[in-house]
C-alpha positions as CSV (number, residue, x, y, z in Angstrom):
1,X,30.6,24.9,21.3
2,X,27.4,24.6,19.4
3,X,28.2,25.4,15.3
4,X,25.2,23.7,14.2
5,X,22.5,26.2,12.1
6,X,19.3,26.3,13.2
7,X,18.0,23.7,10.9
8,X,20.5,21.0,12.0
9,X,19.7,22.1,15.4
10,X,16.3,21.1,15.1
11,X,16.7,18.0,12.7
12,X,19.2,16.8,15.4
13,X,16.7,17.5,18.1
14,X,14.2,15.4,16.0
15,X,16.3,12.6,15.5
16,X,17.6,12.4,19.3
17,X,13.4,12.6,20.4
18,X,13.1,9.5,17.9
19,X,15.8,7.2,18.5
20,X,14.7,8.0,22.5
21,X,10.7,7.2,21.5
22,X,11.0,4.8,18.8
23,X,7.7,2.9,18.4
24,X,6.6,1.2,15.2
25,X,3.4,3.5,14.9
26,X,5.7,6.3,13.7
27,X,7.5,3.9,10.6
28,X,4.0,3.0,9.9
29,X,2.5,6.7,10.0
30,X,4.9,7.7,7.8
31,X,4.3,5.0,5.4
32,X,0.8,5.5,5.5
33,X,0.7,9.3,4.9
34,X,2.9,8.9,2.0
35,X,1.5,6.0,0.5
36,X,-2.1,8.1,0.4
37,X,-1.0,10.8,-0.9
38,X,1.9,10.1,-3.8
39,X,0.4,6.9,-5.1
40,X,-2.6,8.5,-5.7
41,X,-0.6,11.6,-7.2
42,X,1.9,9.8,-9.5
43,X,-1.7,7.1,-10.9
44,X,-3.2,10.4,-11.8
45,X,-0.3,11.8,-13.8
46,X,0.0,8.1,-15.6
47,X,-1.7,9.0,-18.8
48,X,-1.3,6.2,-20.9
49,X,-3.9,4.7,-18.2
50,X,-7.4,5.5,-19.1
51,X,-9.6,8.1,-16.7
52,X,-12.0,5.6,-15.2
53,X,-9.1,3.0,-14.5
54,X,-6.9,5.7,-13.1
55,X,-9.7,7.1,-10.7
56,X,-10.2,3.9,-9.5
57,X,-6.9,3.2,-8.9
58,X,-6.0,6.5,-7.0
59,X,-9.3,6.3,-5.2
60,X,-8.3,3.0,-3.7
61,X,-4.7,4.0,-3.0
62,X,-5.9,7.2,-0.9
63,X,-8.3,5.2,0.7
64,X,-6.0,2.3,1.6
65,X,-3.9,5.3,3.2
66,X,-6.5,7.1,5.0
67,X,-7.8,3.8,6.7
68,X,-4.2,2.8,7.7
69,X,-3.5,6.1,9.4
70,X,-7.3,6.0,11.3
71,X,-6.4,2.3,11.9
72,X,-3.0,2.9,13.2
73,X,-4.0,5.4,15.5
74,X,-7.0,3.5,17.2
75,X,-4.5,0.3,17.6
76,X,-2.1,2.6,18.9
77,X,-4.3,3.9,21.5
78,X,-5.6,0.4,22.6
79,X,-2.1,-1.2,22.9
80,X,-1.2,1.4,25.2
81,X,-4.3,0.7,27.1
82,X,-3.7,-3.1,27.2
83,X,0.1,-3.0,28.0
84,X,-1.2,-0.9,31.3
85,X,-3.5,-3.3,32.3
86,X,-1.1,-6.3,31.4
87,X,1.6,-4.9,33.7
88,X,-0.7,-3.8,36.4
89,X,-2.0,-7.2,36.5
90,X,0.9,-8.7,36.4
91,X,2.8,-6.1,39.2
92,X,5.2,-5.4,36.5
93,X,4.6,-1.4,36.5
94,X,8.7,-0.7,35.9
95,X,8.4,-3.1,32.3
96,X,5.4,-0.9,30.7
97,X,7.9,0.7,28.3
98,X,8.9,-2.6,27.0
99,X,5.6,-3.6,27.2
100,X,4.0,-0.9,24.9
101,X,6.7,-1.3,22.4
102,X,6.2,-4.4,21.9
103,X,2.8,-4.7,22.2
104,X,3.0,-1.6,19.5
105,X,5.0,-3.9,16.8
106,X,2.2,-6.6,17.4
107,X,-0.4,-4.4,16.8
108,X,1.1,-2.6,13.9
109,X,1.7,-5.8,12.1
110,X,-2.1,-7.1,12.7
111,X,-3.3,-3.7,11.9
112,X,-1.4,-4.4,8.2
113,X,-2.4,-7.8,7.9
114,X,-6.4,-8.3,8.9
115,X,-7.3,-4.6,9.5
116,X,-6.6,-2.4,6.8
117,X,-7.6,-4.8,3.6
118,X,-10.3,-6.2,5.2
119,X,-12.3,-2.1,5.6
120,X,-10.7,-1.6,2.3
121,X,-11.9,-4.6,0.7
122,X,-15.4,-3.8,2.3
123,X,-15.6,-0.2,1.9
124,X,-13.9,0.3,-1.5
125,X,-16.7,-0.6,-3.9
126,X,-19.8,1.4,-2.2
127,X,-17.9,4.9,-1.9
128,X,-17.0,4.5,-4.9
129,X,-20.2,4.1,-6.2
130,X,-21.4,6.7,-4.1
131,X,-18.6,9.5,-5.0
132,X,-18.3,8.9,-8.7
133,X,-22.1,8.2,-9.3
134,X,-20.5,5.8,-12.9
135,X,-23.6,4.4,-13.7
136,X,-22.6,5.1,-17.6
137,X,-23.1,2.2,-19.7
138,X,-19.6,1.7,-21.4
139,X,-19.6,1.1,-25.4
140,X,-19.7,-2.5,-26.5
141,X,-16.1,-3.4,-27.6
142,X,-15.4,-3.8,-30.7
143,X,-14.4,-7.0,-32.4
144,X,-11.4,-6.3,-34.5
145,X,-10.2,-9.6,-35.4
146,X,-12.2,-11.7,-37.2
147,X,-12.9,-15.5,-36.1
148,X,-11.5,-18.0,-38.6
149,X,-13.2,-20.9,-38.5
150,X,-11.5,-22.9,-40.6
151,X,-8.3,-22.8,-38.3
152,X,-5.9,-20.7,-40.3
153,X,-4.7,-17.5,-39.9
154,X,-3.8,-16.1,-36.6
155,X,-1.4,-19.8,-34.9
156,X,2.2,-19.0,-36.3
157,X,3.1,-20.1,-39.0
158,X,6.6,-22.6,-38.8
159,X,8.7,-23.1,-41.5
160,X,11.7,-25.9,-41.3
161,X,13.9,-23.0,-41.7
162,X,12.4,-21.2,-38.5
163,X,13.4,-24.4,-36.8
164,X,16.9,-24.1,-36.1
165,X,16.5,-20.2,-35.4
166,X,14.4,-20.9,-32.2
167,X,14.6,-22.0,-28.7
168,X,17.2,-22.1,-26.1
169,X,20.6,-20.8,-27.5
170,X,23.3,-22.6,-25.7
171,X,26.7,-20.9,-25.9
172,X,26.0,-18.4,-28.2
173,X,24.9,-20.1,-30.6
């Protein structure tokens, strides 16, 4: 007797197809996808963040993202290549499951850790330049605090009654 709806037919379905097929390309997917998309989302909303910084900062995020799901995908289809040619080497056709999955986690992890930053770090700075065309020359900053040079003014100032109000407090006291 089946009382499930149709929707918990199908999430149960998806779960069951998962835990049968669990590779580490679909945590990492997943990550990815959301990653590239709400990070970028929630810097944009961040107001108290000026515009430029924010682009920048959103830009890179959906980047990062979009070259972790292309990167994922092409390790992905290379481990599945190698772990084939590993097992048929090795006459070990019936252990290509095992193989692939853990060949997957390897690649995953080497995908995260010398892949992705290293297009990132190269690819960041040129599209940038080339989307946002910010060749603006900012405003010089203002100096708002005048330099003393006679020494005074901006060190605090300690008073012997100061003293015994600061620094560790021990006990509550």
């Amino acid at each position: 007797m089946n009382n499930l709806t149709p929707f918990q037919q199908k999430f149960k379905n998806l779960c069951t197809y998962l835990g049968k097929n669990n590779k580490a390309l679909y945590g990492a997917l997943t990550i990815a996808l959301s990653k590239g998309i709400m990070r970028p989302t929630f810097t944009m909303m961040d107001k108290k963040q000026e515009i430029n910084s924010r682009k920048y900062t959103a830009f890179r995020e959906g980047f990062t993202g979009a070259v972790a799901l292309v990167s994922y995908l092409i390790t992905d289809k290379l481990v599945n290549k190698l772990a084939k040619h590993i097992a048929e080497k090795t006459n070990h056709i019936n252990e290509l499951p095992k193989m692939k999955s853990t060949l997957s986690l390897i690649g995953v992890s080497l995908t995260a850790l010398f892949v992705i930053p290293a297009v990132c770090n190269a690819g960041t700075k040129p599209l940038m330049n080339a989307i946002f065309n910010n060749h603006e020359k900012l405003p010089p900053k203002k100096n708002t605090n005048p330099i003393n040079f006679q020494g005074y003014g901006y060190a605090p100032q300690y008073h012997f009654k100061n003293f015994y109000n600061s620094g560790m407090k021990i006990g509550g006291m």
